[in-house]
C-alpha positions as CSV (number, residue, x, y, z in Angstrom):
1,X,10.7,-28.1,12.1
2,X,9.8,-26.4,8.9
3,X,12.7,-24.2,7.4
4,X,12.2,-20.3,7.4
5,X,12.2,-18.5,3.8
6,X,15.6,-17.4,3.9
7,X,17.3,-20.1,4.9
8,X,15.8,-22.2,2.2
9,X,17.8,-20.0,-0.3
10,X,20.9,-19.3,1.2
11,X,22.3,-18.6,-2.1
12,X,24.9,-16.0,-3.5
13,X,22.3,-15.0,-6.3
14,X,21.5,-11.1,-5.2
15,X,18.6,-10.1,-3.2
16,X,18.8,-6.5,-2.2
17,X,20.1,-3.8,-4.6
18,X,20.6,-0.7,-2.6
19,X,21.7,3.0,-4.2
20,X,25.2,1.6,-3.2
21,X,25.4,-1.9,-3.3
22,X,24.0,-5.2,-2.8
23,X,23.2,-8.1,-0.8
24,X,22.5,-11.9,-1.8
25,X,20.4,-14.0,0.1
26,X,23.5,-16.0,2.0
27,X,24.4,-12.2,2.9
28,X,21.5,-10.7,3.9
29,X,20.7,-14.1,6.3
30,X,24.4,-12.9,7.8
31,X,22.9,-9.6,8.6
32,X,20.2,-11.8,10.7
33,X,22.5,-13.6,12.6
34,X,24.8,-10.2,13.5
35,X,21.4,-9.0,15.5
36,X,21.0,-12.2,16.7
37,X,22.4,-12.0,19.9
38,X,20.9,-8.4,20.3
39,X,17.3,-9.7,19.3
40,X,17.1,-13.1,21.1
41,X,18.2,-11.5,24.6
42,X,14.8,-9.3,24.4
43,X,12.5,-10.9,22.4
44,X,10.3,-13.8,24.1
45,X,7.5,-16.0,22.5
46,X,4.5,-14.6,20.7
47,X,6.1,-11.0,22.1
48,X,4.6,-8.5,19.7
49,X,7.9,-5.8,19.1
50,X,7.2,-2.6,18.1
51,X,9.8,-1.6,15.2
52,X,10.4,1.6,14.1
53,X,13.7,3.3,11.5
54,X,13.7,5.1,8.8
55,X,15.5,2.6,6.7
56,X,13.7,-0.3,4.5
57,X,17.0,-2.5,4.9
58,X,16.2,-2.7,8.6
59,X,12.9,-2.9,8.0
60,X,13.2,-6.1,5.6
61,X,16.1,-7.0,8.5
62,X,13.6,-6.9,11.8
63,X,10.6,-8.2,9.8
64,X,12.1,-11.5,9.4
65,X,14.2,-11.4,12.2
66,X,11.9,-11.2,15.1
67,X,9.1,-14.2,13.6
68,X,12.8,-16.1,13.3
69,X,12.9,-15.7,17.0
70,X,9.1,-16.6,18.4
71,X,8.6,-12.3,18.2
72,X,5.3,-10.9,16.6
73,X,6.7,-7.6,14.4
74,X,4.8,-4.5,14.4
75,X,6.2,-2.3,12.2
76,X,5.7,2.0,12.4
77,X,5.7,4.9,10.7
78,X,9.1,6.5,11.4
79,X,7.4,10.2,11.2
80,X,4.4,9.7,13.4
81,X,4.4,11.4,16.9
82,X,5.2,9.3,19.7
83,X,2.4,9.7,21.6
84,X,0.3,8.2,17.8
85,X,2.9,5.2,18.1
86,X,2.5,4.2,21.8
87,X,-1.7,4.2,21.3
88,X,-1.5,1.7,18.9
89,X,1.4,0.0,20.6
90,X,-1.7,0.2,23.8
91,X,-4.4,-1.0,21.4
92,X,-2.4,-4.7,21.2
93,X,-0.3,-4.7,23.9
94,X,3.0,-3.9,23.0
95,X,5.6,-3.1,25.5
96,X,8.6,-3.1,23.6
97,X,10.5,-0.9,20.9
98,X,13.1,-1.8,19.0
99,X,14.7,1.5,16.7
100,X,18.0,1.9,15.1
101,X,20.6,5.5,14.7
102,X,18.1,7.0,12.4
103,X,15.4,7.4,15.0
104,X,15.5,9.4,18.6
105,X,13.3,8.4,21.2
106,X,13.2,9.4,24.7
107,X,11.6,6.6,27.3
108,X,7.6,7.3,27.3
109,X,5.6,5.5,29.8
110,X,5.8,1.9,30.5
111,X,7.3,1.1,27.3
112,X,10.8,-0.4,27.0
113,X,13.4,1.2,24.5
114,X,16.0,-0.7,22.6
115,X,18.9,0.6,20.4
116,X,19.6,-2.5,17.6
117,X,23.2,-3.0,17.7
118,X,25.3,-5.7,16.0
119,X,27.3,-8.5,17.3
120,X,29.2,-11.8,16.2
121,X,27.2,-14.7,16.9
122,X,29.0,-18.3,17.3
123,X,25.8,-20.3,17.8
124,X,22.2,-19.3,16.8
125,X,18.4,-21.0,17.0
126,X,15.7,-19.5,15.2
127,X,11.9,-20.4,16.1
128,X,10.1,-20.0,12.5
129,X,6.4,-19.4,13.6
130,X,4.2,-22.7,12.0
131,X,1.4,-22.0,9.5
132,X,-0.9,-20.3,11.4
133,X,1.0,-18.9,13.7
134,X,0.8,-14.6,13.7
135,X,3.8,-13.1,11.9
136,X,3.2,-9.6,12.4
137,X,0.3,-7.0,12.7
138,X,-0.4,-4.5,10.6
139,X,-2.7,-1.3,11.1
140,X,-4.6,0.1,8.1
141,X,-3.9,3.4,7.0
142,X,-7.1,4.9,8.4
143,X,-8.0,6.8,5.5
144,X,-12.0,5.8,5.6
145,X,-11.8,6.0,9.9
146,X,-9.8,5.1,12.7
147,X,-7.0,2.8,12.0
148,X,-7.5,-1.2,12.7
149,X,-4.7,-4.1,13.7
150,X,-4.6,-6.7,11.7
151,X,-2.9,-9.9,12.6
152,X,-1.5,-11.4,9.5
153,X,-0.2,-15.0,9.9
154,X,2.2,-16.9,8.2
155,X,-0.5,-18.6,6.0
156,X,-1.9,-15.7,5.1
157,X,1.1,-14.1,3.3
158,X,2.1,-17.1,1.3
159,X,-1.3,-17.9,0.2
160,X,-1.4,-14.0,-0.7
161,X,2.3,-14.2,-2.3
162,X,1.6,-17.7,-4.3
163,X,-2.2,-16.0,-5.8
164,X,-0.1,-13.0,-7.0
165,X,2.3,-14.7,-8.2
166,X,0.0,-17.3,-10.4
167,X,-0.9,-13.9,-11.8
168,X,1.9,-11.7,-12.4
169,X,4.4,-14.3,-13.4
170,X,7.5,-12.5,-11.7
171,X,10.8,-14.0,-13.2
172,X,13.7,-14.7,-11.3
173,X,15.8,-12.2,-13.5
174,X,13.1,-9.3,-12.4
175,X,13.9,-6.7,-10.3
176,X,11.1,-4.8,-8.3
177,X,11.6,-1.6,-6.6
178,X,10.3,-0.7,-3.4
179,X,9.5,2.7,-3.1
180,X,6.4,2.0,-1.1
181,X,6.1,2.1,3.2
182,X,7.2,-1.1,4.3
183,X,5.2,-0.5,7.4
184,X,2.1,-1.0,5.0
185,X,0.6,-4.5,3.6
186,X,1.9,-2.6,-0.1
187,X,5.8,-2.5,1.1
188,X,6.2,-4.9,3.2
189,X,4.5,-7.9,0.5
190,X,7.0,-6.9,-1.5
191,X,9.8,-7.9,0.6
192,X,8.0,-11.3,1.8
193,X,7.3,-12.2,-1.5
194,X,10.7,-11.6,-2.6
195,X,12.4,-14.2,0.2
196,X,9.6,-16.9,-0.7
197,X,9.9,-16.9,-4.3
198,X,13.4,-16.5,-4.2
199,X,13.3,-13.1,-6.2
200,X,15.3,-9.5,-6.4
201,X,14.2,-5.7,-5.6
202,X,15.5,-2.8,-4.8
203,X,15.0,-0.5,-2.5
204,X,14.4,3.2,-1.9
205,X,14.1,4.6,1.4
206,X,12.0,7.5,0.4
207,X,10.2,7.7,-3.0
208,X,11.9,10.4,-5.2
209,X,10.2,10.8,-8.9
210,X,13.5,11.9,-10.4
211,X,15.5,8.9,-8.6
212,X,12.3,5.9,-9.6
213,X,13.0,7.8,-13.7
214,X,15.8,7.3,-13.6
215,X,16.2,3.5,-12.5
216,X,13.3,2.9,-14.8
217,X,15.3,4.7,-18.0
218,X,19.0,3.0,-16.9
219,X,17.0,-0.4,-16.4
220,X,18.0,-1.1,-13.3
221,X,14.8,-2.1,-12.3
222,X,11.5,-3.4,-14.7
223,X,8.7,-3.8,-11.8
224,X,7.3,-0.7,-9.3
225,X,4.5,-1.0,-6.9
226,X,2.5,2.9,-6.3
227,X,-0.2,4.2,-5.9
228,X,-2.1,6.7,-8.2
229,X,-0.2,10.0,-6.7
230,X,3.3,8.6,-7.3
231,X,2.4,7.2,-10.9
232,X,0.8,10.5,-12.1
233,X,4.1,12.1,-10.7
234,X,6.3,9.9,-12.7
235,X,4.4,10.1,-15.8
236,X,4.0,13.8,-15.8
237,X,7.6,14.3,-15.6
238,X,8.3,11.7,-17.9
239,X,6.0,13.4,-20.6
240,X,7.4,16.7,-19.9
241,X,11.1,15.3,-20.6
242,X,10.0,13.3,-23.8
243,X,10.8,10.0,-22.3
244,X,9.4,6.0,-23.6
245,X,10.4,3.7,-20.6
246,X,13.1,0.6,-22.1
247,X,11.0,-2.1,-23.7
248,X,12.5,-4.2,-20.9
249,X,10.0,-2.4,-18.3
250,X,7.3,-5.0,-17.6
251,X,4.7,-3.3,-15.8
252,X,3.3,-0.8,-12.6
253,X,1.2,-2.3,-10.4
254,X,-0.7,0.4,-8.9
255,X,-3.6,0.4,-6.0
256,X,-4.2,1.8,-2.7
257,X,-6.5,4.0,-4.5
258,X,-9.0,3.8,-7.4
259,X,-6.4,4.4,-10.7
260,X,-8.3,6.8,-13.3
261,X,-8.0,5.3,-16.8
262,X,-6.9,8.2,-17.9
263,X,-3.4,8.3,-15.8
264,X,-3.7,4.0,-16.9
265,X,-3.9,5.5,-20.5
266,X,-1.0,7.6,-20.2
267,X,1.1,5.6,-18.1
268,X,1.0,2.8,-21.0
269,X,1.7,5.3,-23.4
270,X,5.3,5.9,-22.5
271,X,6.3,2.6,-22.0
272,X,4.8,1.9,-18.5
273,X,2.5,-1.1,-18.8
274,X,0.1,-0.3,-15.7
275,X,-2.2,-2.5,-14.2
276,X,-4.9,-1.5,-12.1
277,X,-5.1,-3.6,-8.6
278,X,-7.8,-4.2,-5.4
279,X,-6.3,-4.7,-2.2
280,X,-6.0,-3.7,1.7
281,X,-4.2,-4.8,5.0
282,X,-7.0,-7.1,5.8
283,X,-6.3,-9.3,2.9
284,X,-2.3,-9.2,3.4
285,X,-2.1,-7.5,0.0
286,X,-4.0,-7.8,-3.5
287,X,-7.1,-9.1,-3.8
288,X,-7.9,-8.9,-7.4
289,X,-5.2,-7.0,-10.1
290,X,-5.3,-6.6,-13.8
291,X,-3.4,-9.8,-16.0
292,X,0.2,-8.6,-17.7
293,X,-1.4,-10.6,-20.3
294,X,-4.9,-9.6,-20.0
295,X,-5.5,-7.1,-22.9
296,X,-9.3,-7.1,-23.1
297,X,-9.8,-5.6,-19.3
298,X,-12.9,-3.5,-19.1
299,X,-12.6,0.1,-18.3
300,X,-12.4,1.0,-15.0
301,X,-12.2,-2.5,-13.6
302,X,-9.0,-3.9,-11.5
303,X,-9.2,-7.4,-13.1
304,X,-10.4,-10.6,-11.9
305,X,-10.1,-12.0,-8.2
306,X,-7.0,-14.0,-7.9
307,X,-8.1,-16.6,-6.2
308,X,-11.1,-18.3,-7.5
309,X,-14.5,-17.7,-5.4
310,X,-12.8,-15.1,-3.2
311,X,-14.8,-12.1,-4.0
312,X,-18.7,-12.1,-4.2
313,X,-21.2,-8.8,-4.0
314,X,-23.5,-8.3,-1.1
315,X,-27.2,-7.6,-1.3
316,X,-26.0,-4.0,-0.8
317,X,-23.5,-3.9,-3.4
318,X,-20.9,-4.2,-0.8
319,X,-17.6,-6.1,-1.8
320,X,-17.2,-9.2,0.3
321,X,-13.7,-11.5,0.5
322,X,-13.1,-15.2,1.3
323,X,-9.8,-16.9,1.3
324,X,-6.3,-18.4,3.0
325,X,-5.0,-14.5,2.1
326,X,-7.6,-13.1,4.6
327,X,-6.4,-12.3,8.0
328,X,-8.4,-11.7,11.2
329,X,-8.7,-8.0,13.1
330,X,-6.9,-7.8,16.4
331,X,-9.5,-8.0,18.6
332,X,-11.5,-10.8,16.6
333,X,-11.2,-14.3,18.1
334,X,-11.8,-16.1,15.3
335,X,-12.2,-14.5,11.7
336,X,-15.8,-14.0,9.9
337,X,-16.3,-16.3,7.1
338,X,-16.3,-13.0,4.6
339,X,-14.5,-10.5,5.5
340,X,-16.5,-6.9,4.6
341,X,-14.5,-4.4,3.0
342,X,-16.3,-1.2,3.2
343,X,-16.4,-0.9,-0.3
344,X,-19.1,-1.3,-3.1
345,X,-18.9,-2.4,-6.6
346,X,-19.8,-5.2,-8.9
347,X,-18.0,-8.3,-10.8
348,X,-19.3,-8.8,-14.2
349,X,-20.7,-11.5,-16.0
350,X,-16.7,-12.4,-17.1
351,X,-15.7,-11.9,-13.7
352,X,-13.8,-8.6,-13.9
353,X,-14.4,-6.5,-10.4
354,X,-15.5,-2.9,-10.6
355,X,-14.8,-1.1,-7.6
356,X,-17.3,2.4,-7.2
357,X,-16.0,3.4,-3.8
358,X,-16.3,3.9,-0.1
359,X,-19.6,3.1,1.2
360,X,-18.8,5.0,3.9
361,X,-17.9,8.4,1.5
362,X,-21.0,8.4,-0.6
363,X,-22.2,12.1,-0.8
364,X,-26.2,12.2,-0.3
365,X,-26.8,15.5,-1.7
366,X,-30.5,16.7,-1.9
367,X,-31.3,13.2,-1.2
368,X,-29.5,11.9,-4.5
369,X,-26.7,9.3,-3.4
370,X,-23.3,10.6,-5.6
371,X,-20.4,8.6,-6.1
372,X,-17.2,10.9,-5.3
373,X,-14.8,8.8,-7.3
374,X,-17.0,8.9,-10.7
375,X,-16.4,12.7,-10.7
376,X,-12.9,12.5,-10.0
377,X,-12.6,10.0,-12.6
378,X,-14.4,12.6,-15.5
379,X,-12.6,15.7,-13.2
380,X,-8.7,13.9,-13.9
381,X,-8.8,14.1,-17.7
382,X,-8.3,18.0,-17.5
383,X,-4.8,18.6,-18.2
384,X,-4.2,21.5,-15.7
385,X,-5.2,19.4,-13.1
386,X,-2.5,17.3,-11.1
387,X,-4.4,16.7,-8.5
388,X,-8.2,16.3,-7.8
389,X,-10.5,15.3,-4.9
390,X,-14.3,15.3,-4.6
391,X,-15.6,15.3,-1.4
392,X,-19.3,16.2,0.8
393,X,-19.3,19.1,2.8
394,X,-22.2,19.8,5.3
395,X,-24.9,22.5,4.0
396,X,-27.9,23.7,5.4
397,X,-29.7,23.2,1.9
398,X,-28.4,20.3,0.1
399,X,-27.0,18.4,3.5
400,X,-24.1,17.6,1.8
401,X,-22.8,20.0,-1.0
402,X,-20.5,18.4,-3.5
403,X,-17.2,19.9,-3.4
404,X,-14.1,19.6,-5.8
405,X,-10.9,20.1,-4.2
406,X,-8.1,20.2,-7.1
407,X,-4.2,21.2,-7.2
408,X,-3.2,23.1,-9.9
409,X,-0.6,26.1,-11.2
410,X,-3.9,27.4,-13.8
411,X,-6.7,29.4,-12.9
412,X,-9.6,26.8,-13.5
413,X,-13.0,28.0,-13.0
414,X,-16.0,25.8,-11.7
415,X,-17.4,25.9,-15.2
416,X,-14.8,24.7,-16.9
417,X,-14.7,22.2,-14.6
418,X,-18.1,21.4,-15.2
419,X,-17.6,21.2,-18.7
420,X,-15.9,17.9,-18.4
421,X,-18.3,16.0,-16.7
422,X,-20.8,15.6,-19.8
423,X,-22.2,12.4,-19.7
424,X,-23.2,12.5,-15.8
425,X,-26.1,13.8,-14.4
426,X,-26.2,17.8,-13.3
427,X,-27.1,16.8,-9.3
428,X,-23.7,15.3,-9.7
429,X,-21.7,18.6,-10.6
430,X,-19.9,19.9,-8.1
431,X,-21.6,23.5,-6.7
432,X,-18.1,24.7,-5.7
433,X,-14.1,24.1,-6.2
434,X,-11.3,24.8,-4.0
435,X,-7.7,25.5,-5.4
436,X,-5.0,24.7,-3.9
437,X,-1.7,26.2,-5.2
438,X,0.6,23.3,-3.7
439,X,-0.2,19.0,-4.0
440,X,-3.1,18.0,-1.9
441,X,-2.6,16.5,2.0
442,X,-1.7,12.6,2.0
443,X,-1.8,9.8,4.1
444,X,2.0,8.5,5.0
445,X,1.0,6.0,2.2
446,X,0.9,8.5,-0.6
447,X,-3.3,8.3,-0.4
448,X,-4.9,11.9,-0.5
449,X,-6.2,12.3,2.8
450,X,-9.8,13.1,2.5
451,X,-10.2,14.1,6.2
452,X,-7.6,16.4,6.5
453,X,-8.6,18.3,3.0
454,X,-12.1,18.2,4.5
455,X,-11.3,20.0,7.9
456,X,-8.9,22.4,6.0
457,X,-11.8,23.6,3.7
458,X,-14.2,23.7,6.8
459,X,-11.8,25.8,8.5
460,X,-11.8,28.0,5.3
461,X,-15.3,28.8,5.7
C-alpha cells in the first residue's frame, strides 16, 4: 500500500509556524491520529465530508485526515450562509458536516452535524486514496457564473505540485505564508505542496496587511501567495512607511486575477520580487507563472506553461489546457481531452501566455468588442486610485455602456480618468465613472466581485 505524504516525513524538522508556535511534521501527524478515533467512527469509503472552521490548522488537519481514512474532503467557506453551504453540499451529495468550536450550526435538513473532538488513539489504519482516486472537491469561486465542483484527485495535485515546483525551486529552508482561503485551489495547494515536498509555511487565519509586513520585514517568512487586492494593499502601505522588504524575501506569487504591471512594477521596487501566475480550481492550481529566474518576461504575460504542451489557443482565441494537473467537473464522467477555460489570450512565438480576459465579460459597446481588463490595466497607473473595475452596463444606445467603477479618497473626474488611457482607442473610454468612498465588493477570495458592483450601480440608477 503506498505511504500517505505525511507519514513519509515523520520528521521533527518544523512544518507549521503559527502566531504562537509550531508544529513539525512527526507533530502535526500526532494531531491526525488524536481525531482519529473521532473521524474513522463517521467517515465511510469514498464519503464526501463537508468541512467547515474558521481555522487553517484544522483545515490543513481535516484535509489530510479524511483521504487518510477512504473520506472525499469538501472544504467551505466558514462565512457563507448555511442555506449557500447545504446547496452545494445537494449539488454532490454530501450528507455530512464536520465543524469545530469556532463555527455554530444548528441541524438543517437531512444533513448530519458533527463537533471534531479529540481523543487518544492506541491503534490506527489509515486508507491513503491510490493515484486516481478523488481527494477532495473543490468549487470555483463563481466570479464569471455559478460556482462548479471540481473533483481533484490525488494525481492531479502532485502532478500540479511537482510542475510548480520544477519552476519555482522552493528550498527546504523556505518559509511560505498562507494568507490565502484554504477552501480555495490557491490555499489549500499550499498546504499539499508543503507535506509532499517536505517544506515549511506559515499560517494566518485571516489576512491582515499590517501582520503579512511585518513577517515580511522580521523575516519570518520569504514566500506569499495573493492576489492583486492583497499585494496592492501591502505595497501601498509599505510605500507609505518607507519600507525595502529583507534581501532574503524571494518572491510573491500572485494570480486569481490579471496583475497590472504597474502594481508588478512597484511591488519589485521595494523588495518584493512578484511574479505574475495563470491558474483556476480546474487545474488544481497554476497553470502557467512567471520564472524567479526569468528576467526577460514580456509585459503583461504570466510566463510560460509549466508543463510542456499544456496550453494551446483555440480558433477563438480561447485558452485551452491539457495535462495530469487537470481535473474533471463533478458531474463529468470522464474528463474532455482540453479542458476550456473561459478565458482568451495568446502564447507567443517564445511561448510566454498572455491572458486578455473573460470571454464571457467582453463589453460589446456600439457593436465594438472592448476588453475590460485593458482599461483597468491603463485606469491602475493613476495614483489616487486604489481600486478600479471596468465593467458593461445595459444602455438603450450603446447596449452596453462602458463603465469605470474605482475606490478612491480624491475627487477624480471622468476626464482625468480619460486622460490616462492615451494610446487606446476613444470607443474604449469609459462614458461614465462611479466612486466609491470605501474598497470595492470582493469575492471570499479577495477577487473584486464584478456582479455584485454591477447590481449595486444598477440599483443606483
Amino acid at each position: 500500500m503506498t505511504t500517505s505524504w505525511i507519514e513519509k516525513n515523520l520528521s521533527n524538522n518544523p512544518f507549521i509556524y503559527l502566531e504562537n508556535g509550531e508544529y513539525s511534521f512527526k507533530d502535526f501527524f500526532e494531531l491526525l491520529i488524536e481525531y482519529y478515533n473521532f473521524s474513522s467512527e463517521i467517515i465511510n469509503k469514498n464519503e464526501k465530508i463537508t468541512f467547515i472552521s474558521k481555522s487553517v490548522l484544522q483545515y490543513s488537519i481535516f484535509s489530510n485526515l479524511i483521504p487518510m481514512l477512504g473520506g472525499i474532503f469538501v472544504p467551505m467557506n466558514p462565512k457563507s450562509p448555511i442555506d449557500e453551504i447545504t446547496k452545494k453540499m445537494n449539488i454532490i451529495g454530501s450528507k455530512k458536516i464536520i465543524y469545530d468550536e469556532s463555527i455554530e450550526l444548528e441541524k438543517v435538513g437531512n444533513i448530519s452535524l458533527f463537533h471534531s473532538e479529540k481523543s487518544q488513539a492506541s491503534n490506527y489504519k489509515f486508507t491513503w486514496p491510490s493515484y486516481e482516486d478523488i481527494f477532495c472537491i473543490l468549487f470555483t469561486s463563481g466570479s464569471s457564473g455559478l460556482p462548479k465542483a471540481v473533483s481533484i484527485s490525488r494525481k492531479n495535485i502532485e502532478s500540479s505540485c511537482n510542475i510548480s515546483q520544477k519552476n519555482l525551486s522552493v528550498e527546504k529552508s523556505d518559509k511560505w505564508l498562507l494568507c490565502m482561503p484554504p477552501y480555495h485551489a490557491g490555499g489549500l495547494s499550499i498546504i499539499y505542496r508543503s507535506l509532499i515536498l517536505g517544506n515549511k509555511f506559515h499560517i494566518e487565519d485571516d489576512f491582515n496587511s499590517e501582520k503579512v509586513i511585518d513577517l515580511i520585514m522580521s523575516e519570518k517568512i520569504n514566500i506569499v501567495s495573493m492576489v492583486p487586492t492583497m499585494l496592492s494593499k501591502i505595497v501601498y502601505e509599505m510605500k507609505d512607511r518607507n519600507l525595502i522588504a529583507p534581501k532574503s524575501f524571494k518572491f510573491v506569487l500572485c494570480g486569481g486575477a490579471k496583475t497590472p504591471e504597474e502594481l508588478i512594477y512597484s511591488s519589485n521596487n521595494i523588495g518584493l520580487r512578484t511574479l505574475p501566475t495563470y491558474g483556476m480550481t480546474e487545474t488544481s492550481s497554476q497553470i502557467a507563472t512567471a520564472s524567479p529566474n526569468d528576467i526577460f518576461r514580456p509585459l503583461n504575460s504570466v510566463g510560460k506553461p509549466l508543463s510542456k504542451g499544456s496550453i494551446k489557443i483555440s480558433k477563438n482565441s480561447e485558452i485551452q489546457v491539457s495535462g495530469e494537473m487537470v481535473a474533471k467537473y463533478y458531474d463529468e464522467k470522464v474528463p474532455k481531452k482540453w479542458l476550456q477555460t473561459g478565458d482568451y489570450g495568446y502564447l507567443d512565438k517564445d511561448n510566454y501566455l498572455f491572458v486578455k480576459g473573460r470571454i464571457d465579460e467582453l463589453i460589446i459597446s456600439g457593436g465594438e468588442n472592448i476588453n475590460p481588463l485593458e482599461i483597468e490595466e491603463f485606469i491602475s497607473k493613476n495614483k489616487k486610485i486604489k481600486e478600479c473595475i471596468v465593467l458593461g452596463i445595459t444602455d438603450e444606445y450603446w447596449g452596453e455602456k462602458v463603465i469605470a467603477a474605482i475606490y478612491s479618497d480624491d475627487d477624480i473626474t471622468l476626464e482625468e480618468i480619460n486622460s490616462y488611457l492615451d494610446g487606446l482607442d476613444k470607443f474604449k473610454y469609459p462614458k461614465d465613472i462611479v466612486k466609491f468612498n470605501k474598497p470595492l465588493p470582493k469575492l471570499h477570495n479577495g477577487k473584486l466581485d464584478r456582479k455584485k458592483i454591477k447590481k449595486i450601480i444598477n440599483e443606483s440608477k
